[in-house]
mmCIF file of the C-alpha atoms, coordinates in Angstrom:
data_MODEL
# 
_entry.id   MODEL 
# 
loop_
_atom_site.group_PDB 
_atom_site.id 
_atom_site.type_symbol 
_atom_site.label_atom_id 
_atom_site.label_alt_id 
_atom_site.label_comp_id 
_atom_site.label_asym_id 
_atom_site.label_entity_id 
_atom_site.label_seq_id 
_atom_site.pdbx_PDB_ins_code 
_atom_site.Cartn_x 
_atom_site.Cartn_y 
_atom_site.Cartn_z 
_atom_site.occupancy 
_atom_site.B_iso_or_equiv 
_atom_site.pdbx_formal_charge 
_atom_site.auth_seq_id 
_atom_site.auth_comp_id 
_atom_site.auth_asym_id 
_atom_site.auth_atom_id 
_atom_site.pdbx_PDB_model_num 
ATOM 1  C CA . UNK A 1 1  ? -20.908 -27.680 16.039  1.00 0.00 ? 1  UNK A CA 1 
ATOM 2  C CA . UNK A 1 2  ? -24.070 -26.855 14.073  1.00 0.00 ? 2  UNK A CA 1 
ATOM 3  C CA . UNK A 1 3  ? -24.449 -23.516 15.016  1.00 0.00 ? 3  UNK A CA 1 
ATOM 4  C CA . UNK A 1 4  ? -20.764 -22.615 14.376  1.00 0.00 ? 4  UNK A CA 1 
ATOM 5  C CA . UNK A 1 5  ? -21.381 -24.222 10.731  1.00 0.00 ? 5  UNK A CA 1 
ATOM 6  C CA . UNK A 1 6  ? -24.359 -21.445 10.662  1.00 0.00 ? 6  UNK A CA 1 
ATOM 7  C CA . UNK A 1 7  ? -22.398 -18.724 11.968  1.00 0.00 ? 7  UNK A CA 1 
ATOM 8  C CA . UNK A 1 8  ? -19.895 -19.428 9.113   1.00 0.00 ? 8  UNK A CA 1 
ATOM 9  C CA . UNK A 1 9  ? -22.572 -19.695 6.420   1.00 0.00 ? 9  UNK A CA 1 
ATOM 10 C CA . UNK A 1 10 ? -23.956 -16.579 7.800   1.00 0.00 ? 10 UNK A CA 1 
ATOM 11 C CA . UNK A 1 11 ? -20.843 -14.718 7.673   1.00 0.00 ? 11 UNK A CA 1 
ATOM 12 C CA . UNK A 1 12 ? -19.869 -16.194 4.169   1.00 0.00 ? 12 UNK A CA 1 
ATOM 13 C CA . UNK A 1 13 ? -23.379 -14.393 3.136   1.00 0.00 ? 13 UNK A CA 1 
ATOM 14 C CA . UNK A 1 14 ? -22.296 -10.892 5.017   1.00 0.00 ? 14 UNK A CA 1 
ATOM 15 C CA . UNK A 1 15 ? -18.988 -10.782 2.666   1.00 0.00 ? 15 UNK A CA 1 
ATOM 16 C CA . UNK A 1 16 ? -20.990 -11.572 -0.240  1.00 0.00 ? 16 UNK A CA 1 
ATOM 17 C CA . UNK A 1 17 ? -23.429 -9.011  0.506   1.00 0.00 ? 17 UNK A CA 1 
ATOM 18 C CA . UNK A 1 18 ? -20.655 -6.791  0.977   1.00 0.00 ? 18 UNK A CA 1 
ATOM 19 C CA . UNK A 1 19 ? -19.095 -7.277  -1.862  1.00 0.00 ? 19 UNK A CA 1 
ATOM 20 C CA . UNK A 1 20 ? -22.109 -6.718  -3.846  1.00 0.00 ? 20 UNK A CA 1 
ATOM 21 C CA . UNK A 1 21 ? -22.991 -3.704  -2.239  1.00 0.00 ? 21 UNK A CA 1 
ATOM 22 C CA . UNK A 1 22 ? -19.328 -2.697  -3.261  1.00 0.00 ? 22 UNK A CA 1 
ATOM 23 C CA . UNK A 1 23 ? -20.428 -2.157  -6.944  1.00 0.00 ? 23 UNK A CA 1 
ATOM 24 C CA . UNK A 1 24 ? -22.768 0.569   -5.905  1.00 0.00 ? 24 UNK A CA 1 
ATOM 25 C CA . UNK A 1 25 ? -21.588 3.971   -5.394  1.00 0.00 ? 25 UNK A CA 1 
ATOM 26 C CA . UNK A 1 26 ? -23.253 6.207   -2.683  1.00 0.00 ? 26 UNK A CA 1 
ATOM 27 C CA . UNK A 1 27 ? -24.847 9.493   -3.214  1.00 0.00 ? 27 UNK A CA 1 
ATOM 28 C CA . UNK A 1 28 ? -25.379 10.440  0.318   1.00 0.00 ? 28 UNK A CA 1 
ATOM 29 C CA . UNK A 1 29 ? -22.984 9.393   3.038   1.00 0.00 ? 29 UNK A CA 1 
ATOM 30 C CA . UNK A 1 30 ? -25.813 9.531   5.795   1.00 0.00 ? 30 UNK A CA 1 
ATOM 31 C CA . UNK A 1 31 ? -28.269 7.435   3.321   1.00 0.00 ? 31 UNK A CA 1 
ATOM 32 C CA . UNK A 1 32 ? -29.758 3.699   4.162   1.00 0.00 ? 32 UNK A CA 1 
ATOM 33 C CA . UNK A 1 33 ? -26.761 2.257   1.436   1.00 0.00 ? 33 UNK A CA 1 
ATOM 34 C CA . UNK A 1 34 ? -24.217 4.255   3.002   1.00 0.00 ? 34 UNK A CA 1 
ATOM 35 C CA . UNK A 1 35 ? -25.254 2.783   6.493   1.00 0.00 ? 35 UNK A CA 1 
ATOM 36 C CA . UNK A 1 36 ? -25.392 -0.654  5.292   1.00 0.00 ? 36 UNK A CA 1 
ATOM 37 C CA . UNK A 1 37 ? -22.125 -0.378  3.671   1.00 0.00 ? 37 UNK A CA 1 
ATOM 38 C CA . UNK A 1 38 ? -20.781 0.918   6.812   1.00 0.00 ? 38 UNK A CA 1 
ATOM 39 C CA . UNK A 1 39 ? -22.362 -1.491  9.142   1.00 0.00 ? 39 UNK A CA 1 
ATOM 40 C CA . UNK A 1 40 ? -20.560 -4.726  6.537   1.00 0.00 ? 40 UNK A CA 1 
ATOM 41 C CA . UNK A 1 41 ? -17.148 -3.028  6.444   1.00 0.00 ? 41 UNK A CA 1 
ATOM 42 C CA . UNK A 1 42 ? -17.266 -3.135  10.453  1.00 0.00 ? 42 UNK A CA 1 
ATOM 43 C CA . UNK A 1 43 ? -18.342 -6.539  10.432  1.00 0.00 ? 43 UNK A CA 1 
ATOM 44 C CA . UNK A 1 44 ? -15.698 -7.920  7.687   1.00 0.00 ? 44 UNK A CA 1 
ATOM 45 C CA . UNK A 1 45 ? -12.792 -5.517  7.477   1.00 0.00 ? 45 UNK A CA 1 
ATOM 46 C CA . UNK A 1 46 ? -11.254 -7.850  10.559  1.00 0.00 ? 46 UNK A CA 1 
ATOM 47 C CA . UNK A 1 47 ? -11.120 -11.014 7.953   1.00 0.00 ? 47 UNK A CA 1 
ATOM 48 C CA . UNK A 1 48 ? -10.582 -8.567  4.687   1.00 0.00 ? 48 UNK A CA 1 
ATOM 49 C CA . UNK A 1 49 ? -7.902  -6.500  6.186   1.00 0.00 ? 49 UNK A CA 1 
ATOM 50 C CA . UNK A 1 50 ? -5.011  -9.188  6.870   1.00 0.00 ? 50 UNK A CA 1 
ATOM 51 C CA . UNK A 1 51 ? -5.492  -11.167 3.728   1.00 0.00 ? 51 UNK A CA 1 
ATOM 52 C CA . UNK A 1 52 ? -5.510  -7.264  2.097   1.00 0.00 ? 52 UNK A CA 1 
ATOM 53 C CA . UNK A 1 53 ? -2.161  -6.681  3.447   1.00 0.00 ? 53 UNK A CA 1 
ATOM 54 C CA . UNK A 1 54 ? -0.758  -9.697  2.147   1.00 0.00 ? 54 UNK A CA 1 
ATOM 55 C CA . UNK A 1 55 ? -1.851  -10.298 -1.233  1.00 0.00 ? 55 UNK A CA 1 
ATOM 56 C CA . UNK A 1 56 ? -1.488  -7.365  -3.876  1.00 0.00 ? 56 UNK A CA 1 
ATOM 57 C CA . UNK A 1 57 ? -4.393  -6.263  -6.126  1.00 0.00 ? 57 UNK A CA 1 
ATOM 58 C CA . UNK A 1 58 ? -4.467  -7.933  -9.179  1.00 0.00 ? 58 UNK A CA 1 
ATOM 59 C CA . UNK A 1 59 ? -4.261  -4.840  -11.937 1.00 0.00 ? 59 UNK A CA 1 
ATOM 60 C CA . UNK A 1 60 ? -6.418  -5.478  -15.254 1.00 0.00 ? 60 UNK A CA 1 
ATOM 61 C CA . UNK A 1 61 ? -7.322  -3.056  -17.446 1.00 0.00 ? 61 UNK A CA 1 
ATOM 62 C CA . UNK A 1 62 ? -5.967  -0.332  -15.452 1.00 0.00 ? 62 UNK A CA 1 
ATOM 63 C CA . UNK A 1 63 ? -8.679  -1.696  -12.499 1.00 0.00 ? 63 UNK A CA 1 
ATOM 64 C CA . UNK A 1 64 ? -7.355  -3.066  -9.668  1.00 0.00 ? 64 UNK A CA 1 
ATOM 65 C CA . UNK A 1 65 ? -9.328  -6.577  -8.743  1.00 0.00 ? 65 UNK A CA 1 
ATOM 66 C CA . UNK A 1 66 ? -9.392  -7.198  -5.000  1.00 0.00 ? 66 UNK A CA 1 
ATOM 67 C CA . UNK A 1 67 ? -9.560  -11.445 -4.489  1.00 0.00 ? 67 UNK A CA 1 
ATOM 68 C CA . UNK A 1 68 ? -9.852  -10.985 -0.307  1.00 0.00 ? 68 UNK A CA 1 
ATOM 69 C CA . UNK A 1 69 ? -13.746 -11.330 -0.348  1.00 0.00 ? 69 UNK A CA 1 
ATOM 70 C CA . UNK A 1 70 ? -13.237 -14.805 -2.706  1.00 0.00 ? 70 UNK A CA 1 
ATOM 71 C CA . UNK A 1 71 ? -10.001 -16.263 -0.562  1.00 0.00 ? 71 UNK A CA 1 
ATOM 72 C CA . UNK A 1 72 ? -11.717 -15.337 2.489   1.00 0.00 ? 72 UNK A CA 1 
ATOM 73 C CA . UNK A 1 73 ? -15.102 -17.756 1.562   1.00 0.00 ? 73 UNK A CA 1 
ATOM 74 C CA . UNK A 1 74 ? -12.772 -20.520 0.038   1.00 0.00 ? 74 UNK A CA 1 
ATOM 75 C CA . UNK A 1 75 ? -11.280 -20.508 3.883   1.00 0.00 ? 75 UNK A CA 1 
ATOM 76 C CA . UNK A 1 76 ? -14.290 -20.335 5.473   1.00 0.00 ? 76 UNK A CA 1 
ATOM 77 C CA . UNK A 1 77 ? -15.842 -23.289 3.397   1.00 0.00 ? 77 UNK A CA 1 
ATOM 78 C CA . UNK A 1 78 ? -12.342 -25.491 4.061   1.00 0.00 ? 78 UNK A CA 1 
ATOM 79 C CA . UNK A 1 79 ? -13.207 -24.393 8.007   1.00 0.00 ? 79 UNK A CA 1 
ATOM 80 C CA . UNK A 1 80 ? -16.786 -25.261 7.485   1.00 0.00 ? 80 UNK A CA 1 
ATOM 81 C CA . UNK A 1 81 ? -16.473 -28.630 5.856   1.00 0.00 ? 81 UNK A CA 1 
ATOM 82 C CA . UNK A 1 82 ? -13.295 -29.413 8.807   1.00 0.00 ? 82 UNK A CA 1 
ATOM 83 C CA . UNK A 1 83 ? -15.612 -28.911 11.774  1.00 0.00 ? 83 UNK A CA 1 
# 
């Protein structure tokens, strides 16, 4: 069970860093960001994607807020604390 624990904390970590990495825009798309962007989306759009579909963007200030990346760790940390 411990290294399922890590593999959760390790992913919670990947769509934080992914979320970060959000706030930066790209200049290049064949550039180290734009890679590493890339690389995250493939590695958490099969988590972010479903909870996407389901819960709408919350709209402030003409801005839409997107609360997957945050529901997604609050899951993972129920999970975590569970096993």
């Amino acid at each position: 069970m411990g290294y399922v624990r890590e593999l959760i904390s390790l992913y919670i970590w990947v769509l934080i860093i992914s979320a970060l990495l959000s706030w930066f825009p790209t200049t290049t798309p064949n550039g180290a960001l734009a890679g590493t962007k890339r690389l995250l989306a493939r590695l958490t759009e099969p988590v972010l994607g479903p909870l996407r579909s389901i819960m709408p963007r919350l709209h402030v200030g003409g801005v839409g807020v997107d609360f997957s990346v945050m529901i997604a760790v609050i899951i993972l940390l129920i999970i975590e604390r569970i096993i």
